[in-house]
Backbone as XML, in Angstrom:
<?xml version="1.0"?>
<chain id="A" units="angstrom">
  <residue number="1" name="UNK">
    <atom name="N" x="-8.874" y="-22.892" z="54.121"/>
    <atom name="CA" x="-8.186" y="-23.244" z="52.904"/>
    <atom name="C" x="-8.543" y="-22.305" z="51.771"/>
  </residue>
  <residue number="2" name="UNK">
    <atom name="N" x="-7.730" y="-22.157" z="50.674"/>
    <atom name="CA" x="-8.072" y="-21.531" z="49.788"/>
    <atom name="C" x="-8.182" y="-22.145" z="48.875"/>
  </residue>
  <residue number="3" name="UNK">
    <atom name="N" x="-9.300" y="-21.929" z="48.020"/>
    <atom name="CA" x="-9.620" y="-22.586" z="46.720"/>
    <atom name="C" x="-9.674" y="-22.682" z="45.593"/>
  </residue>
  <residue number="4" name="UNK">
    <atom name="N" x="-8.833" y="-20.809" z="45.471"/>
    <atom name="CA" x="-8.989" y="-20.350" z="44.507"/>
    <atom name="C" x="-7.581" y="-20.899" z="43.364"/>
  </residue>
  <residue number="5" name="UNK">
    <atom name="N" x="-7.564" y="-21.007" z="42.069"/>
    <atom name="CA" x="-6.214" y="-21.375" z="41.346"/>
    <atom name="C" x="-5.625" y="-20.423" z="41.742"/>
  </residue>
  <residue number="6" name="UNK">
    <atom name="N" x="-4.560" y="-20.479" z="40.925"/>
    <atom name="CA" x="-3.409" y="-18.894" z="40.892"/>
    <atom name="C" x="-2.968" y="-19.572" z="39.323"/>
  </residue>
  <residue number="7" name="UNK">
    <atom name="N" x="-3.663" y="-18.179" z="38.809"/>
    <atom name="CA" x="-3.101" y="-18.472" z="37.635"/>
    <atom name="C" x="-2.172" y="-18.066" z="37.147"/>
  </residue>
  <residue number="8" name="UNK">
    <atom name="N" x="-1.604" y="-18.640" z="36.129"/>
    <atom name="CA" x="-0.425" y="-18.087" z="35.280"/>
    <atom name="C" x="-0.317" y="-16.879" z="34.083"/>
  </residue>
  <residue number="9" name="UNK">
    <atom name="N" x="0.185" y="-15.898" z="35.048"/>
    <atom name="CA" x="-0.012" y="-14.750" z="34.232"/>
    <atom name="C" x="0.463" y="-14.824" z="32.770"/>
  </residue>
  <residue number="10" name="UNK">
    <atom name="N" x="1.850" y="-15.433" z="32.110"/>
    <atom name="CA" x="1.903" y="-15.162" z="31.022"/>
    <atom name="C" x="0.901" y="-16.069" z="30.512"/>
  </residue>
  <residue number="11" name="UNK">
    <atom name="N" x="0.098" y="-17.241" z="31.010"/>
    <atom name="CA" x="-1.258" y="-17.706" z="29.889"/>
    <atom name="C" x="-2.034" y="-16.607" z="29.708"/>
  </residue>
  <residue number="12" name="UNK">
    <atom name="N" x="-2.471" y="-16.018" z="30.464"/>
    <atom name="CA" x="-3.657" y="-14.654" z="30.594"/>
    <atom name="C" x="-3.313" y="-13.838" z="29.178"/>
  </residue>
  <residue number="13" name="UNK">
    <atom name="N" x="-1.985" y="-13.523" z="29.464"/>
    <atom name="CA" x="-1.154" y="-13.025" z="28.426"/>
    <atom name="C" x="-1.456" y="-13.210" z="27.139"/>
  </residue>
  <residue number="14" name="UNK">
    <atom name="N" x="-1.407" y="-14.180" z="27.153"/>
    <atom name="CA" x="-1.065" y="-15.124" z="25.679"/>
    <atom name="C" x="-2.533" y="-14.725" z="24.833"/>
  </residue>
  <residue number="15" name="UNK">
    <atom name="N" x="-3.559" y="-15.460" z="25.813"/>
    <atom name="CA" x="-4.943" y="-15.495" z="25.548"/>
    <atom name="C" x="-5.356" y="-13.521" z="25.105"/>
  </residue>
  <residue number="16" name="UNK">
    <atom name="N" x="-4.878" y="-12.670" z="25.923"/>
    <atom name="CA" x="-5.170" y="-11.169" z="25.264"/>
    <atom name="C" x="-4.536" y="-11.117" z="24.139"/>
  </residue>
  <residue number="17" name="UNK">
    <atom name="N" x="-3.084" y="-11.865" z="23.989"/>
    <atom name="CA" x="-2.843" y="-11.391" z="22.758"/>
    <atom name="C" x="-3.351" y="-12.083" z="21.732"/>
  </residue>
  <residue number="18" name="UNK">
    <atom name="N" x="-3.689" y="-13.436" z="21.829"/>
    <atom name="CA" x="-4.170" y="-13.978" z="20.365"/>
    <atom name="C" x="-6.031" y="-13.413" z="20.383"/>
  </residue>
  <residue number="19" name="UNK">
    <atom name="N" x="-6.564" y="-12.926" z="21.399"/>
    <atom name="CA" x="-7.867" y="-12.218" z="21.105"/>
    <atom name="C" x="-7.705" y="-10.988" z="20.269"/>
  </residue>
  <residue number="20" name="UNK">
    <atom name="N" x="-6.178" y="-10.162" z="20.820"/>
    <atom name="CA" x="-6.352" y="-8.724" z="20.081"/>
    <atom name="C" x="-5.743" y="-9.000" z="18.459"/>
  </residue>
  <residue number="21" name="UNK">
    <atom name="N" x="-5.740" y="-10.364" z="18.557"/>
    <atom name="CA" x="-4.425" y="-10.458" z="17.755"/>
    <atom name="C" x="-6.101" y="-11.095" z="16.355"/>
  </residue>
  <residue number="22" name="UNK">
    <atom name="N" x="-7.152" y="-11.958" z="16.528"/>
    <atom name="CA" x="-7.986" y="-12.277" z="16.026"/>
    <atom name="C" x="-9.424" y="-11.033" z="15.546"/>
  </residue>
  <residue number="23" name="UNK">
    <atom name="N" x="-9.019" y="-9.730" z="16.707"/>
    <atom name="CA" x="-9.405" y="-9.123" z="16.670"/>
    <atom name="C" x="-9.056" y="-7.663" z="15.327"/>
  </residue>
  <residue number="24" name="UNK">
    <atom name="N" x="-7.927" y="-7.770" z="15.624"/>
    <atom name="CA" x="-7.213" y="-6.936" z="14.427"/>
    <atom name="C" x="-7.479" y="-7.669" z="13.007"/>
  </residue>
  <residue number="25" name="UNK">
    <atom name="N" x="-6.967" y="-8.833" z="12.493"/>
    <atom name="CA" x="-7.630" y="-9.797" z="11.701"/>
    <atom name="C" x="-8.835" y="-9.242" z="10.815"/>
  </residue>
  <residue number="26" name="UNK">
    <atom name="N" x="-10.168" y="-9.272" z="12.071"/>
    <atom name="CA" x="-10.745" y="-8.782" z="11.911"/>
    <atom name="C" x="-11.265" y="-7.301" z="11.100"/>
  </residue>
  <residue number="27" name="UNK">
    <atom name="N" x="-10.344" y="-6.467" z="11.507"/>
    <atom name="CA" x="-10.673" y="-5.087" z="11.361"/>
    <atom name="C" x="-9.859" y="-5.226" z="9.977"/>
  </residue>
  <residue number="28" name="UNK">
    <atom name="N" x="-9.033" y="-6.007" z="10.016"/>
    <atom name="CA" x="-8.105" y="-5.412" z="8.503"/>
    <atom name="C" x="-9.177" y="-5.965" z="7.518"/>
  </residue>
  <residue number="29" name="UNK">
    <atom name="N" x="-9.873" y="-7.089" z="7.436"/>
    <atom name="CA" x="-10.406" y="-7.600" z="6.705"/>
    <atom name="C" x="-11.861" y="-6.441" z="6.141"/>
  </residue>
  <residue number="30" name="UNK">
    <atom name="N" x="-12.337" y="-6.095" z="7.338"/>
    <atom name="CA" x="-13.735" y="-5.001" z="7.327"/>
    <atom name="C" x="-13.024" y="-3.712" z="6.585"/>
  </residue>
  <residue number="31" name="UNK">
    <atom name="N" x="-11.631" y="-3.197" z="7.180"/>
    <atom name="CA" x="-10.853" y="-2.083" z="5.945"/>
    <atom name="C" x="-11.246" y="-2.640" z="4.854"/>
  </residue>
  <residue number="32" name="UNK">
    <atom name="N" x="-10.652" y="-3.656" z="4.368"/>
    <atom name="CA" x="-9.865" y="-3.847" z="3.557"/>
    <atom name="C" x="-11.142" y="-3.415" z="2.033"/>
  </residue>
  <residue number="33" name="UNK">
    <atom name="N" x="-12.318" y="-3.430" z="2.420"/>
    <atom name="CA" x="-13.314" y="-3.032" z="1.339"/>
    <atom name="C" x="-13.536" y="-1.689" z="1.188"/>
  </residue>
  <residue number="34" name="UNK">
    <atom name="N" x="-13.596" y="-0.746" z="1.928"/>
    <atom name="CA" x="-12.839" y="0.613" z="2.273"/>
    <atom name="C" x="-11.741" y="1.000" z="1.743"/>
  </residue>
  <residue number="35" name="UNK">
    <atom name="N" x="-10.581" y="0.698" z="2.240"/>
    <atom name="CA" x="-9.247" y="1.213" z="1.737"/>
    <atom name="C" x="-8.787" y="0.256" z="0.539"/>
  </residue>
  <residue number="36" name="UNK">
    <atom name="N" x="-8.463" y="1.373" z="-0.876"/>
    <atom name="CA" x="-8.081" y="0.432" z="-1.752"/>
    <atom name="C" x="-6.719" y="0.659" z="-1.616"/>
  </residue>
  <residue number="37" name="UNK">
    <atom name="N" x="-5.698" y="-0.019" z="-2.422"/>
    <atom name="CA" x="-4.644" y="-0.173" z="-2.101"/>
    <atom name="C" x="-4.335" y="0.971" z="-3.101"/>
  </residue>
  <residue number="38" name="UNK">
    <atom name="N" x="-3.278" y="1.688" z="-3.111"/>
    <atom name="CA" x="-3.304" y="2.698" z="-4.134"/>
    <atom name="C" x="-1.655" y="2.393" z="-4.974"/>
  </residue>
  <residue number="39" name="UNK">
    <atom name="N" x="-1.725" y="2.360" z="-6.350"/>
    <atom name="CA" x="-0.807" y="1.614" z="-7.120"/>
    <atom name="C" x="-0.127" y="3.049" z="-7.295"/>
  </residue>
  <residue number="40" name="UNK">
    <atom name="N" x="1.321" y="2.630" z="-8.061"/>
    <atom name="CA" x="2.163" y="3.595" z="-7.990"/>
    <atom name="C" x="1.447" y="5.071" z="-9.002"/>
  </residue>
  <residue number="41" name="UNK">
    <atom name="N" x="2.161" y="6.222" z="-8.653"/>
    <atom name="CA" x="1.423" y="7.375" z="-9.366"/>
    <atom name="C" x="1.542" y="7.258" z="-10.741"/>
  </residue>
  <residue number="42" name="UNK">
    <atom name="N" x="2.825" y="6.441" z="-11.262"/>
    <atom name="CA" x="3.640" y="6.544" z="-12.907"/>
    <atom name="C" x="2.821" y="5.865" z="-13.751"/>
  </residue>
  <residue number="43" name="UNK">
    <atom name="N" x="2.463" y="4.937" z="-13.053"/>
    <atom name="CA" x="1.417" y="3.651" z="-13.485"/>
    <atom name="C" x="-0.289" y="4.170" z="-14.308"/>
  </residue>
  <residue number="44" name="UNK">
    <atom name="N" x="-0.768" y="5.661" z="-13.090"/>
    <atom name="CA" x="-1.407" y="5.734" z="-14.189"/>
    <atom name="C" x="-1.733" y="7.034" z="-15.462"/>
  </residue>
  <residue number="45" name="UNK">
    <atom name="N" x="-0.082" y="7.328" z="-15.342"/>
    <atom name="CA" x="0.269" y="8.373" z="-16.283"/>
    <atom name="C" x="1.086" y="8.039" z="-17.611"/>
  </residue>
  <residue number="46" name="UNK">
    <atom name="N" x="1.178" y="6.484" z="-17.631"/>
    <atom name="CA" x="2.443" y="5.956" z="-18.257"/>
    <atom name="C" x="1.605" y="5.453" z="-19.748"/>
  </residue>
  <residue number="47" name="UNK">
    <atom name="N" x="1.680" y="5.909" z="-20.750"/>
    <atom name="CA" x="1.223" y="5.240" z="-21.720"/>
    <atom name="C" x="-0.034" y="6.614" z="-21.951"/>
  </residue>
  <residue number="48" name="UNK">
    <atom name="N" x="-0.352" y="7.774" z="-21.642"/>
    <atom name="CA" x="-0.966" y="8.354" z="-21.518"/>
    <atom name="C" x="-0.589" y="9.418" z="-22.861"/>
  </residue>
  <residue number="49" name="UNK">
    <atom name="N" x="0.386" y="9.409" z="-23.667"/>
    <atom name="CA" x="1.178" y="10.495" z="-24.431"/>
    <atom name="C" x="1.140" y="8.868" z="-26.012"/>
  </residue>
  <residue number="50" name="UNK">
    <atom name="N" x="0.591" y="7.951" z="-25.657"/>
    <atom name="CA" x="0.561" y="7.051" z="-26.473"/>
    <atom name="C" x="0.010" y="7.488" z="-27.937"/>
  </residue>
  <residue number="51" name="UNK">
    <atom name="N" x="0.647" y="7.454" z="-29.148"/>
    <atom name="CA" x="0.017" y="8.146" z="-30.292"/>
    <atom name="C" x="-0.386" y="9.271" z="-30.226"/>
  </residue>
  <residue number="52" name="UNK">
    <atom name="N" x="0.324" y="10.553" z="-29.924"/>
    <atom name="CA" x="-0.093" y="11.494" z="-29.683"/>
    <atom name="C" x="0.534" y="12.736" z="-30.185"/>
  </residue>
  <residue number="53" name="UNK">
    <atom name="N" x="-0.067" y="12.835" z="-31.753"/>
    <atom name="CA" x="1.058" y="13.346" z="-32.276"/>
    <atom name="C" x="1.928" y="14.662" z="-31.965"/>
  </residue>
  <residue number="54" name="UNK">
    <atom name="N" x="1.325" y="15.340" z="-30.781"/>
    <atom name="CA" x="1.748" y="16.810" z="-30.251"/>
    <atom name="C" x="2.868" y="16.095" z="-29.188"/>
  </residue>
  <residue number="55" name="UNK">
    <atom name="N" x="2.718" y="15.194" z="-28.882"/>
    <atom name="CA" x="3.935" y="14.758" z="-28.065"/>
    <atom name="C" x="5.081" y="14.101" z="-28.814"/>
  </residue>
  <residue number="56" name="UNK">
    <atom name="N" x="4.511" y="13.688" z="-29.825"/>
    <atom name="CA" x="5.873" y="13.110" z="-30.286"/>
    <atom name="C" x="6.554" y="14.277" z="-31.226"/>
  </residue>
  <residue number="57" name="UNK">
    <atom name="N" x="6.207" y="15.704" z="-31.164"/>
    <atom name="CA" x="6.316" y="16.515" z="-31.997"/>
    <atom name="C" x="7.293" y="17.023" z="-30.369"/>
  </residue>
  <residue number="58" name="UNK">
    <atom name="N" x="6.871" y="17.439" z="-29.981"/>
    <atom name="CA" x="7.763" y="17.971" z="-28.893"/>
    <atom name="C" x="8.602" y="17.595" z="-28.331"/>
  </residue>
  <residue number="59" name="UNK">
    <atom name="N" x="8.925" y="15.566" z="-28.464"/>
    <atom name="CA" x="9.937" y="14.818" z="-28.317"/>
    <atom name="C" x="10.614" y="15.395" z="-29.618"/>
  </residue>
  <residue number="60" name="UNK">
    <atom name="N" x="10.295" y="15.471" z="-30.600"/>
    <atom name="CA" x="11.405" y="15.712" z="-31.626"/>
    <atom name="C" x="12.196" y="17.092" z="-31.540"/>
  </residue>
  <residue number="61" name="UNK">
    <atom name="N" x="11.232" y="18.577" z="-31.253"/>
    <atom name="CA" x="11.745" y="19.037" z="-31.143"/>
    <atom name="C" x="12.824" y="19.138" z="-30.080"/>
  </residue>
  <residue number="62" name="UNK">
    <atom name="N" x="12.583" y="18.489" z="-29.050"/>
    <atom name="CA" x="13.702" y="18.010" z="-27.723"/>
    <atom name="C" x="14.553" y="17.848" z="-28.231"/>
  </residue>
  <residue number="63" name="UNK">
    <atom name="N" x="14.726" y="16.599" z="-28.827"/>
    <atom name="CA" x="15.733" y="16.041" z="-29.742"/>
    <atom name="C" x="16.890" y="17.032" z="-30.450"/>
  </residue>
  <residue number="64" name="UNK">
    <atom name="N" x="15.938" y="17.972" z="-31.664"/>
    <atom name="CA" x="16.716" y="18.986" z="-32.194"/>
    <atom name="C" x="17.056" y="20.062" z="-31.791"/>
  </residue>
  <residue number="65" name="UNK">
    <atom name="N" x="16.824" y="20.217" z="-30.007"/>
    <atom name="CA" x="16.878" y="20.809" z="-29.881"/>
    <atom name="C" x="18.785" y="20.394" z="-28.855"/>
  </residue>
  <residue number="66" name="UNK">
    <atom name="N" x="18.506" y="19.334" z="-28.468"/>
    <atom name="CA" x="19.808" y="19.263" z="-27.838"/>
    <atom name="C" x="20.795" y="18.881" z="-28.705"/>
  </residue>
  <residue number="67" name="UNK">
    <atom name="N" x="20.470" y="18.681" z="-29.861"/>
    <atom name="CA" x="21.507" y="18.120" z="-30.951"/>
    <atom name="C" x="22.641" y="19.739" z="-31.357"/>
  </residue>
  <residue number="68" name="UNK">
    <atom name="N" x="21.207" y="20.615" z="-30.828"/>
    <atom name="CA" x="22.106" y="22.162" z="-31.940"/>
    <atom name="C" x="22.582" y="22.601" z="-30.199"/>
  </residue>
  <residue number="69" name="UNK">
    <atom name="N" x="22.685" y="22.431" z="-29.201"/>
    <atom name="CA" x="23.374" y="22.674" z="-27.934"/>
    <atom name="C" x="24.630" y="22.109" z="-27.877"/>
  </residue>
  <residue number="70" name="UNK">
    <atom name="N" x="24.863" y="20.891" z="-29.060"/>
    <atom name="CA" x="26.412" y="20.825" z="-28.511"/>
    <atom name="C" x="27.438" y="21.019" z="-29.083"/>
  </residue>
</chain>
């Protein structure tokens, strides 16, 4: 006689995937102090020309300058 089960391959299945699946979990969480998330580039250039009177001097001349172009 044989005694052995026969198991059901897609359980086997199942069980690798929710291990690799607890396993990844894992790893994102151990990244996640490592990799920072990186915010858009505009974000930290935006507000950077704030009170600045050589920029708002060069916005103006922009200004007068497309006013005498048309």
């Amino acid at each position: 006689m044989i005694s052995q089960q026969i198991e059901d391959p897609s359980q086997h299945l199942e069980s690798r995937v929710a291990t690799l699946e607890t396993e990844l979990a894992q790893m994102k969480q151990m990244l996640s102090v490592f990799v920072k998330k990186k915010s858009p580039w505009w974000l930290k250039v935006a507000g950077s020309f704030e009170n600045d009177p050589t920029f708002d001097e060069a916005v103006r001349l922009g200004e007068e300058w497309r006013k005498s172009a048309e």
